[in-house]
PDB file of N, CA, C and O in Angstrom:
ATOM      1  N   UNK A   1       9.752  -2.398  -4.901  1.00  0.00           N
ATOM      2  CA  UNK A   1       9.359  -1.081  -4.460  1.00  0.00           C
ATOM      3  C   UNK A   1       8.834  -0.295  -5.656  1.00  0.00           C
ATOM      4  O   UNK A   1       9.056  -0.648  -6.814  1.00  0.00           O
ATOM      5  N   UNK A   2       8.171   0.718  -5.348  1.00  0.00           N
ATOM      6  CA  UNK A   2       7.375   1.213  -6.457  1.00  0.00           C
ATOM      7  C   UNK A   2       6.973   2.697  -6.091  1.00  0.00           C
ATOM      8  O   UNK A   2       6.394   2.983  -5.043  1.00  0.00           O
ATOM      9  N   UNK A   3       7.411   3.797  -7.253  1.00  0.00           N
ATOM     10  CA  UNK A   3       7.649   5.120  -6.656  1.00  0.00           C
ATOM     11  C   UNK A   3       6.676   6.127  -7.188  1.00  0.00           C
ATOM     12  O   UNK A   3       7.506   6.931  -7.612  1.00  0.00           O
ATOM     13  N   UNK A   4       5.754   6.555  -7.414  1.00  0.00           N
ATOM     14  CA  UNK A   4       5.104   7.495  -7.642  1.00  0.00           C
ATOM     15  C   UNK A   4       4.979   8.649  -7.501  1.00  0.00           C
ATOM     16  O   UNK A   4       5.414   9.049  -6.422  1.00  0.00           O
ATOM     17  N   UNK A   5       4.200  10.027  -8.689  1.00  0.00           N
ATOM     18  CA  UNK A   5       4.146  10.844  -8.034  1.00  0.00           C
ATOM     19  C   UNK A   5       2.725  11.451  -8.239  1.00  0.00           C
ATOM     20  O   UNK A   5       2.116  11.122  -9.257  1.00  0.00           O
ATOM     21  N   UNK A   6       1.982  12.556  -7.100  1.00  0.00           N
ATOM     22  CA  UNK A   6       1.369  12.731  -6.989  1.00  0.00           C
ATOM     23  C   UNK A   6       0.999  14.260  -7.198  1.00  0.00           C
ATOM     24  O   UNK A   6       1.645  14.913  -6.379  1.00  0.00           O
ATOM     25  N   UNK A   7       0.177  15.101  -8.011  1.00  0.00           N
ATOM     26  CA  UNK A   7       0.459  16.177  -7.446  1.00  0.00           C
ATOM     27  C   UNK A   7      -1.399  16.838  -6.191  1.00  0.00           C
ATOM     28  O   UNK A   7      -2.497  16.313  -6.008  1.00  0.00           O
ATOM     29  N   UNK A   8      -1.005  17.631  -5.887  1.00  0.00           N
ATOM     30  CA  UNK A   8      -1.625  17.732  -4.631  1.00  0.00           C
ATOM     31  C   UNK A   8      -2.483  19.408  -4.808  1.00  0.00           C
ATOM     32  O   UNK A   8      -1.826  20.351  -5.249  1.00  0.00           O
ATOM     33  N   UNK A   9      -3.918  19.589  -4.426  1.00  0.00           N
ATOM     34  CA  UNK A   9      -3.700  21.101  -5.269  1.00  0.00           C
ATOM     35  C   UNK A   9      -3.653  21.966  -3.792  1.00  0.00           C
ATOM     36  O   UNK A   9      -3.762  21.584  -2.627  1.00  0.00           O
ATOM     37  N   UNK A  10      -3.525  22.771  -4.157  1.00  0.00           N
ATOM     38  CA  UNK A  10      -3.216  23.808  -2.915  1.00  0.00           C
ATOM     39  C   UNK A  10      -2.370  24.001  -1.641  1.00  0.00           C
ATOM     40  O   UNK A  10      -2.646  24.899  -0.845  1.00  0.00           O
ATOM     41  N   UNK A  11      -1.057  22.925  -1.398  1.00  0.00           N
ATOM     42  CA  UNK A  11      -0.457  22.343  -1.025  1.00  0.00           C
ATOM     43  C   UNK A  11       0.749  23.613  -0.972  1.00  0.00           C
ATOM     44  O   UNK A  11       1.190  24.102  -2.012  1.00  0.00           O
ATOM     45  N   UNK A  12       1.120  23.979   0.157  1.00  0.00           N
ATOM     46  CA  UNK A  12       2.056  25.079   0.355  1.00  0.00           C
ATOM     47  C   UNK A  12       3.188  23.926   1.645  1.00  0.00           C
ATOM     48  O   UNK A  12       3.184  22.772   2.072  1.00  0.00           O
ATOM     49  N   UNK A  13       4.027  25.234   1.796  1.00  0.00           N
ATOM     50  CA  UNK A  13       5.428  24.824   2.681  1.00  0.00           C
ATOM     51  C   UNK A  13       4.636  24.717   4.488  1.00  0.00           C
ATOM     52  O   UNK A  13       5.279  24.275   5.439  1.00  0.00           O
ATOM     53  N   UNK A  14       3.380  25.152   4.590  1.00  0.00           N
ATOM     54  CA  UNK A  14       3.059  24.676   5.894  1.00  0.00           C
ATOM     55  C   UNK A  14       2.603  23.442   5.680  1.00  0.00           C
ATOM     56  O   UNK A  14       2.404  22.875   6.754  1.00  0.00           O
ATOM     57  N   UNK A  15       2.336  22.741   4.689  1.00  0.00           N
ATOM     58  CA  UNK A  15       1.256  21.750   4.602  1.00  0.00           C
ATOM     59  C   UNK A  15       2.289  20.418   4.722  1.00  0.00           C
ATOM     60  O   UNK A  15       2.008  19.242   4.954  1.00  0.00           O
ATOM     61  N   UNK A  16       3.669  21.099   4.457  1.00  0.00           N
ATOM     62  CA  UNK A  16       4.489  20.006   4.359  1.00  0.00           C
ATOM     63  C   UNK A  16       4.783  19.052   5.089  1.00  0.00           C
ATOM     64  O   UNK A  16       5.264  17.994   4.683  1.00  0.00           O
ATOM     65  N   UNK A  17       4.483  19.369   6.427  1.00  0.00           N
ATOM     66  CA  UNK A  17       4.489  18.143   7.955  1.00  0.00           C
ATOM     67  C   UNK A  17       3.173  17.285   8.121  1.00  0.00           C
ATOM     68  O   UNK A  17       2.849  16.098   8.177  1.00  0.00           O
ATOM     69  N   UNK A  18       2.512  18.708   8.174  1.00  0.00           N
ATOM     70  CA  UNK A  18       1.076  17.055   8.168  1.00  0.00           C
ATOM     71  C   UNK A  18       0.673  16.273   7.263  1.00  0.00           C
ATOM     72  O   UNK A  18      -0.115  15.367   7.537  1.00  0.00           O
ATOM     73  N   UNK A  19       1.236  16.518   5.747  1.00  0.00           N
ATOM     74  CA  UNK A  19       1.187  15.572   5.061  1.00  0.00           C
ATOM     75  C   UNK A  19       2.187  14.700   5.150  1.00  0.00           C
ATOM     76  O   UNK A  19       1.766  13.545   5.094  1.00  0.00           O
ATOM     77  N   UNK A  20       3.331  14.784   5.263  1.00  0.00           N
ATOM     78  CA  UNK A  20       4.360  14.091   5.318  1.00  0.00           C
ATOM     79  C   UNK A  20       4.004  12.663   6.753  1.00  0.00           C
ATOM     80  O   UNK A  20       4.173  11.472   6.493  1.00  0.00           O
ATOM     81  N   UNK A  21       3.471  13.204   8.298  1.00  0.00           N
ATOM     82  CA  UNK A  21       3.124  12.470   8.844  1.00  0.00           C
ATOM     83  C   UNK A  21       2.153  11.978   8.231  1.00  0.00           C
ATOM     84  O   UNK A  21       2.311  10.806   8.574  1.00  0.00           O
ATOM     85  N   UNK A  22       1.039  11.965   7.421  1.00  0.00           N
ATOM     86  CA  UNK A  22       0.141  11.250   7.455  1.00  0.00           C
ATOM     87  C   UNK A  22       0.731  10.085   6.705  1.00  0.00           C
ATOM     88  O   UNK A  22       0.605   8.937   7.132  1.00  0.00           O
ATOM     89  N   UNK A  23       1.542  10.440   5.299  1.00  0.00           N
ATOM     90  CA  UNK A  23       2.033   9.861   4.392  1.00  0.00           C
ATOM     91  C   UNK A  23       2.898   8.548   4.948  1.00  0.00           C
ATOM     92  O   UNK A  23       3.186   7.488   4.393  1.00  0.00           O
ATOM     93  N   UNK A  24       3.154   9.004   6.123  1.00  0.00           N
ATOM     94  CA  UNK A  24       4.631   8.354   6.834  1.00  0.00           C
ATOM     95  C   UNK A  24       3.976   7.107   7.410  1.00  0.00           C
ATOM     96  O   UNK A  24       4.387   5.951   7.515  1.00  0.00           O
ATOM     97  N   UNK A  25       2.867   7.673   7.740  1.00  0.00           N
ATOM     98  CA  UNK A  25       1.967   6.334   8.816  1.00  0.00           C
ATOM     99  C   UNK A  25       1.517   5.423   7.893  1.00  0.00           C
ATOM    100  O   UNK A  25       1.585   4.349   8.492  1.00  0.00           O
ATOM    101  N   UNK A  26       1.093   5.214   6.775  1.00  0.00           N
ATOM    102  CA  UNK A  26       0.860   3.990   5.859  1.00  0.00           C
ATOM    103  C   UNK A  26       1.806   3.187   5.799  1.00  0.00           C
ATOM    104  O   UNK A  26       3.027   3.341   5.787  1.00  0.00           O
ATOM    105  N   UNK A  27       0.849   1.914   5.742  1.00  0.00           N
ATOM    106  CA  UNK A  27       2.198   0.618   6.318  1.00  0.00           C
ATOM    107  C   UNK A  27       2.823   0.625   5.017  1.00  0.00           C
ATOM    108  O   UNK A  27       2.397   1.297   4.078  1.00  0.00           O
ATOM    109  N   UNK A  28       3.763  -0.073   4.968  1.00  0.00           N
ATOM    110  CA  UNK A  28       4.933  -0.128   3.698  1.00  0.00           C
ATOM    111  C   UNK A  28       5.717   1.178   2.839  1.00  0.00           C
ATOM    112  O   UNK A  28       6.430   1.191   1.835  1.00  0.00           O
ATOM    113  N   UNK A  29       5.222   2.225   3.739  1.00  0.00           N
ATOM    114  CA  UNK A  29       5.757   3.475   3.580  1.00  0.00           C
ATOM    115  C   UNK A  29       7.388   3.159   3.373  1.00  0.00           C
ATOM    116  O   UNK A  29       7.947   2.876   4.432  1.00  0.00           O
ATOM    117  N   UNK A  30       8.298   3.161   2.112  1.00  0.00           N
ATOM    118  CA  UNK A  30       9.288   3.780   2.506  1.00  0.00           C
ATOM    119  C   UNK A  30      10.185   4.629   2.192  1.00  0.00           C
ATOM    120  O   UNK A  30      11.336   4.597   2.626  1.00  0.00           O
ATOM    121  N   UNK A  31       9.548   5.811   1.082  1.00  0.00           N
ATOM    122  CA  UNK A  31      10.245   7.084   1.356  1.00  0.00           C
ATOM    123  C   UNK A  31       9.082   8.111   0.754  1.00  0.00           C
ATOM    124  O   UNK A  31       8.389   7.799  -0.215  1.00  0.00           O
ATOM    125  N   UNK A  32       8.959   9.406   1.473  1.00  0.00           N
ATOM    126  CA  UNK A  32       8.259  10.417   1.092  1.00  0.00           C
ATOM    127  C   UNK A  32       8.933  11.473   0.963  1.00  0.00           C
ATOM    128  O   UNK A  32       9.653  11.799   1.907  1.00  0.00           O
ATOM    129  N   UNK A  33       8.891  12.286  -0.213  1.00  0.00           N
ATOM    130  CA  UNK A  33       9.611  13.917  -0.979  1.00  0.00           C
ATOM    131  C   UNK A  33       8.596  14.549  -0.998  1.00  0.00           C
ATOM    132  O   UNK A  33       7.979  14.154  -1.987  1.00  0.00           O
ATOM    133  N   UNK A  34       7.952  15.420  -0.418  1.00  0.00           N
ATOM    134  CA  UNK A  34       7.136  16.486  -0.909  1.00  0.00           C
ATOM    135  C   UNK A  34       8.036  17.718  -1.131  1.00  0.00           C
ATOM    136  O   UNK A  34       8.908  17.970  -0.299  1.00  0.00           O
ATOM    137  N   UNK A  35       7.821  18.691  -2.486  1.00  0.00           N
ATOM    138  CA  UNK A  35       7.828  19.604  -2.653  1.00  0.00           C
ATOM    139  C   UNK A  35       6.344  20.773  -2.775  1.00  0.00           C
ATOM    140  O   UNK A  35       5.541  20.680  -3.703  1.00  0.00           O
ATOM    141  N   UNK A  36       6.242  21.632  -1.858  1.00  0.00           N
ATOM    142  CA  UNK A  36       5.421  22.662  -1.750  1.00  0.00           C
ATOM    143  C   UNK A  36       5.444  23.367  -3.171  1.00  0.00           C
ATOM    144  O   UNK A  36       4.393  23.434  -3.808  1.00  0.00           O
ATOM    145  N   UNK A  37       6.383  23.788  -3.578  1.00  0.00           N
ATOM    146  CA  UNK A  37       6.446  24.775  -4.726  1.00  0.00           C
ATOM    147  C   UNK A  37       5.605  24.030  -5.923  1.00  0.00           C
ATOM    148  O   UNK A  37       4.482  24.384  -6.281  1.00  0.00           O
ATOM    149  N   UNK A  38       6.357  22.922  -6.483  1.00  0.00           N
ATOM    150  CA  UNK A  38       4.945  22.429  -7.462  1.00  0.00           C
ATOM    151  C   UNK A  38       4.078  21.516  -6.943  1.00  0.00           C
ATOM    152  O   UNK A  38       3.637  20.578  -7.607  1.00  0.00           O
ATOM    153  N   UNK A  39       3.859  21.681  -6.040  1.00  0.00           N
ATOM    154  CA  UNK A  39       2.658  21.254  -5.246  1.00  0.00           C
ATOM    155  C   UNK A  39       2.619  19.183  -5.758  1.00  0.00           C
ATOM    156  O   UNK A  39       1.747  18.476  -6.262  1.00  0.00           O
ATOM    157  N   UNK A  40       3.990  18.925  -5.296  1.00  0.00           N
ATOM    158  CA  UNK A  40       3.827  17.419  -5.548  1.00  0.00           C
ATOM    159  C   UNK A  40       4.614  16.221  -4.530  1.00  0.00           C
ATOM    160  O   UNK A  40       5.673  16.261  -3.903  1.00  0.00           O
ATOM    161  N   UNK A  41       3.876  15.474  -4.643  1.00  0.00           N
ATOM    162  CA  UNK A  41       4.262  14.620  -3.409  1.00  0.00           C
ATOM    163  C   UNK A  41       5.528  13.139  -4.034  1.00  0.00           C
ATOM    164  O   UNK A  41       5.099  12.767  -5.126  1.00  0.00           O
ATOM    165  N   UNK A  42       6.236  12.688  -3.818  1.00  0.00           N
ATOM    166  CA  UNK A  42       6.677  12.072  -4.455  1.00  0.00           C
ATOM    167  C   UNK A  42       6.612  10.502  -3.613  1.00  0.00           C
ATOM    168  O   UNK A  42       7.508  10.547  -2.770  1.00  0.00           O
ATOM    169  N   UNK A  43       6.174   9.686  -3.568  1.00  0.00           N
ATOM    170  CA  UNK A  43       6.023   8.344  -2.926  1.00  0.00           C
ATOM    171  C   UNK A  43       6.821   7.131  -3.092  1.00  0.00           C
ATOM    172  O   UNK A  43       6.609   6.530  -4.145  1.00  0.00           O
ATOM    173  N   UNK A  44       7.599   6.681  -2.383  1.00  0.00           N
ATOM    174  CA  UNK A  44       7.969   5.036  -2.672  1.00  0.00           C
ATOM    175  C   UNK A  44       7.553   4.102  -1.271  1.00  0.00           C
ATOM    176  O   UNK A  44       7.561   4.299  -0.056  1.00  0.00           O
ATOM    177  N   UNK A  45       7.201   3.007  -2.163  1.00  0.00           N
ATOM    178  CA  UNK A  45       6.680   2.270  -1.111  1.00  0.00           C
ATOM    179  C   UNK A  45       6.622   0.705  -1.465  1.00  0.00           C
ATOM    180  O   UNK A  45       7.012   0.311  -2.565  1.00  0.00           O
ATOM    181  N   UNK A  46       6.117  -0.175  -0.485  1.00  0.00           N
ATOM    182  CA  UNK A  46       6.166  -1.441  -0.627  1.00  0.00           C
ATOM    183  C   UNK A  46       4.803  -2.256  -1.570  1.00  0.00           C
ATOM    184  O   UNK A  46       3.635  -2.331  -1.189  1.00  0.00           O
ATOM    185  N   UNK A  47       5.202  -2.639  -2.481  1.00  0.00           N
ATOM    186  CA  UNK A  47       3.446  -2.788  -2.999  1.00  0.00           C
ATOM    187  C   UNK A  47       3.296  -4.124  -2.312  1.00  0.00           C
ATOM    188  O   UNK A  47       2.191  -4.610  -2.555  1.00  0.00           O
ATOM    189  N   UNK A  48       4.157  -4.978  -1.422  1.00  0.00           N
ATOM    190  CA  UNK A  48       3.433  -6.404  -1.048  1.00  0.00           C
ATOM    191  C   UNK A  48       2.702  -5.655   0.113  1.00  0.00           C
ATOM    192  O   UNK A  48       1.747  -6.210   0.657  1.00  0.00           O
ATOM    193  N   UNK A  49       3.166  -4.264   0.563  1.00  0.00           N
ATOM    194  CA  UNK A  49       2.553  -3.965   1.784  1.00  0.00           C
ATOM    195  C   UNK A  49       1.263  -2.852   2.234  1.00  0.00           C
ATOM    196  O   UNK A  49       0.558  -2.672   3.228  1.00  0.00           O
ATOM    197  N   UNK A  50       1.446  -2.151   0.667  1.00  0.00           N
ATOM    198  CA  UNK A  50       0.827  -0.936   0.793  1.00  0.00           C
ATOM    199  C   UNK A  50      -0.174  -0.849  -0.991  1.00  0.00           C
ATOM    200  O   UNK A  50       0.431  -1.364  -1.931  1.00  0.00           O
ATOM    201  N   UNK A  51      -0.975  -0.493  -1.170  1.00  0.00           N
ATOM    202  CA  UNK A  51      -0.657   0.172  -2.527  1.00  0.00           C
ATOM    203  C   UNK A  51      -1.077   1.549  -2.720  1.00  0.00           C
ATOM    204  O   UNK A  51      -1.212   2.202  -1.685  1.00  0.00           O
ATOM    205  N   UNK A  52      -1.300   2.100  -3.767  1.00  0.00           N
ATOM    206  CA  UNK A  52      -1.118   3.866  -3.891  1.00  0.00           C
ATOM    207  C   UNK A  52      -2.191   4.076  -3.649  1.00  0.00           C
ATOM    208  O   UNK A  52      -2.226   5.281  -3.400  1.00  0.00           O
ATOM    209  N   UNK A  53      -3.384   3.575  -3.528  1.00  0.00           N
ATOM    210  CA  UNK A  53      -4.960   3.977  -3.104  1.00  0.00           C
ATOM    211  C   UNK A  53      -4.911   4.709  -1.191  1.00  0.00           C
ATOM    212  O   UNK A  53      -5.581   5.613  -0.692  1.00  0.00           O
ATOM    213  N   UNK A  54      -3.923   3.901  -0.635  1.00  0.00           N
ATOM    214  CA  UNK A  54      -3.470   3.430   0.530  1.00  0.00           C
ATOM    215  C   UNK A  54      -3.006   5.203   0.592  1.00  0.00           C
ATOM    216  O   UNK A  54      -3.469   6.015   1.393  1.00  0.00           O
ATOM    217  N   UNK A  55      -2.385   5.377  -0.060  1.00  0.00           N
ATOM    218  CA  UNK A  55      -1.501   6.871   0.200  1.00  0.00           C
ATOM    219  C   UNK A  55      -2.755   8.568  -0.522  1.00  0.00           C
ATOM    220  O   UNK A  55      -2.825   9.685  -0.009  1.00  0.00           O
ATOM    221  N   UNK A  56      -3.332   8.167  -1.491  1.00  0.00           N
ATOM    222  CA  UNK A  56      -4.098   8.609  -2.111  1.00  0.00           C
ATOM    223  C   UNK A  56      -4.972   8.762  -0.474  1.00  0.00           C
ATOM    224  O   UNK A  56      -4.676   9.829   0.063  1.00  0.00           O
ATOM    225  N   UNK A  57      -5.685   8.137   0.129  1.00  0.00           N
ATOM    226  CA  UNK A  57      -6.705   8.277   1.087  1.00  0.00           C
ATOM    227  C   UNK A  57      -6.585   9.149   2.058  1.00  0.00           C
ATOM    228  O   UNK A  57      -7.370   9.997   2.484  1.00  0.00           O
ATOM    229  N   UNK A  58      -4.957   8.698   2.528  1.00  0.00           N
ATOM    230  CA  UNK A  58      -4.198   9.419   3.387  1.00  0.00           C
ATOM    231  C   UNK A  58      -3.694  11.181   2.744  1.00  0.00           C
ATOM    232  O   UNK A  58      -3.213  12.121   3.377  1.00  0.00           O
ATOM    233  N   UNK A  59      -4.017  11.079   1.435  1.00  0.00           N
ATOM    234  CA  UNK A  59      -3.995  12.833   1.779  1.00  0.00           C
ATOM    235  C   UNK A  59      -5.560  13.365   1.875  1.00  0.00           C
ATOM    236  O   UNK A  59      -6.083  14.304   2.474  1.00  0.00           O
ATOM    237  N   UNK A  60      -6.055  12.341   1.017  1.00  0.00           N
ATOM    238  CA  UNK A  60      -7.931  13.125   0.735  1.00  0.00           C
ATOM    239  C   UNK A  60      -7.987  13.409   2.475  1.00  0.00           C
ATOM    240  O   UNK A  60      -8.313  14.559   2.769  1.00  0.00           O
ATOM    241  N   UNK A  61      -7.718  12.530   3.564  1.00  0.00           N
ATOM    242  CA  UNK A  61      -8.376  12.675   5.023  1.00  0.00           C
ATOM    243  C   UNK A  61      -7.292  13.161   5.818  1.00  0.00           C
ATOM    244  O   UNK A  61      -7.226  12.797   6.992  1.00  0.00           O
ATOM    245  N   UNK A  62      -6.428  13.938   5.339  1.00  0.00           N
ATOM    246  CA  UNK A  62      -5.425  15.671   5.172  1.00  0.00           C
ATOM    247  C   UNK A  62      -6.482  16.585   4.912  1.00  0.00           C
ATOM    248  O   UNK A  62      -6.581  17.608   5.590  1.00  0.00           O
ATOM    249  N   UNK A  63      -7.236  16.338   4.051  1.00  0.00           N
ATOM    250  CA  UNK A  63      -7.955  17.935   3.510  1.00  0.00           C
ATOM    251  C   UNK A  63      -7.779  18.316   2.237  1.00  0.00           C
ATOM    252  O   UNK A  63      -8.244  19.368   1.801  1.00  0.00           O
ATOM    253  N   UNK A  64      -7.024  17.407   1.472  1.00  0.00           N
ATOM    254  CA  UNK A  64      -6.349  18.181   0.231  1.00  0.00           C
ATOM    255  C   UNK A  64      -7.175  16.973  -0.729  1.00  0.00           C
ATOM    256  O   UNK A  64      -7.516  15.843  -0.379  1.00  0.00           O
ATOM    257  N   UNK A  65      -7.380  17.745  -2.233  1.00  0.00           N
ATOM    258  CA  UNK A  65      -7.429  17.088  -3.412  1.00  0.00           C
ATOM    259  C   UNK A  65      -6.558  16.617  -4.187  1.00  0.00           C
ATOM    260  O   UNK A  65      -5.662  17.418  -4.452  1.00  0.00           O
ATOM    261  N   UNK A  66      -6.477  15.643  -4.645  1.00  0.00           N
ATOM    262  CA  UNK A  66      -5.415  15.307  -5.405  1.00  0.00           C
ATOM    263  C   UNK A  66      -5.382  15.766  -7.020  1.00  0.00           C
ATOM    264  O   UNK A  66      -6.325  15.368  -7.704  1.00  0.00           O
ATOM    265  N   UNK A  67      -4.334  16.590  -7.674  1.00  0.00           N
ATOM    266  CA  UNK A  67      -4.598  17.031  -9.356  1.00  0.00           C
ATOM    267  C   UNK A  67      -4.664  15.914 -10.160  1.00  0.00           C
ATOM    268  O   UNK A  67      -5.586  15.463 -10.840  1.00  0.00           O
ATOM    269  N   UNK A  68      -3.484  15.524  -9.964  1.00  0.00           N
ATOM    270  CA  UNK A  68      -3.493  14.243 -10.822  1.00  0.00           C
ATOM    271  C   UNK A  68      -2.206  13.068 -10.283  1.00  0.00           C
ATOM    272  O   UNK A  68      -1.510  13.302  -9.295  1.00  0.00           O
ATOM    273  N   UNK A  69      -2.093  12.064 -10.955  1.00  0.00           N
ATOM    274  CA  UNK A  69      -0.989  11.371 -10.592  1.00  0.00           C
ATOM    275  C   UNK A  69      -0.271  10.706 -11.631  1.00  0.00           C
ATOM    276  O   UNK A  69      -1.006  10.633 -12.615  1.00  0.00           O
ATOM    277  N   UNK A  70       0.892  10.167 -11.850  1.00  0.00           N
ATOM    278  CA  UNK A  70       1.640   9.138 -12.934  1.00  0.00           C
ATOM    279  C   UNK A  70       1.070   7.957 -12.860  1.00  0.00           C
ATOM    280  O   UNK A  70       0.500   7.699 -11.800  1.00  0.00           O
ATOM    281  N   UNK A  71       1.066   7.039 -13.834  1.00  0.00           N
ATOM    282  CA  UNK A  71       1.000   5.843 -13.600  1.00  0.00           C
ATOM    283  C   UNK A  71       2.247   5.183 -14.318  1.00  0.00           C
ATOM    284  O   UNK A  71       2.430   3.968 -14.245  1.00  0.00           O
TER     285      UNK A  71
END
C-alpha cells in the first residue's frame, strides 16, 4: 500500500464530499483524509491496483487543480 499526499487549491469544507466520492470510486482505493483547512487530500491505496495518476485525474475531473504533491 502506498500513501500520499496531495494538496488541492481552492478546496474548502463543501468540497469535501464530492471529492471524497470521486476519490472513493478509483479502483484500489483504500483510505481517503481530506482536510479543507490546508487544502490537502491525503491518499492510500493499492499500487497493484491503482496508481496516483489514477487519483490525480479524479480530482482534475472534480474541477480542482492540484498545488503540488509528495513523492
Amino acid at each position: 500500500m502506498i500513501t500520499r499526499t496531495v494538496s488541492i487549491e481552492n478546496m474548502d469544507q463543501a468540497d469535501e464530499e464530492k471529492l471524497s466520492k470521486a476519490l472513493n470510486d478509483v479502483w484500489g482505493v483504500r483510505k481517503i483524509k481530506l482536510n479543507s483547512r490546508n487544502g490537502e487530500a491525503v491518499i492510500s491505496f493499492d499500487e497493484d491496483a491503482a496508481s496516483f495518476m489514477d487519483f490525480e485525474q479524479a480530482i482534475k475531473d472534480c474541477g480542482y487543480n492540484i498545488l503540488s504533491n509528495d513523492e
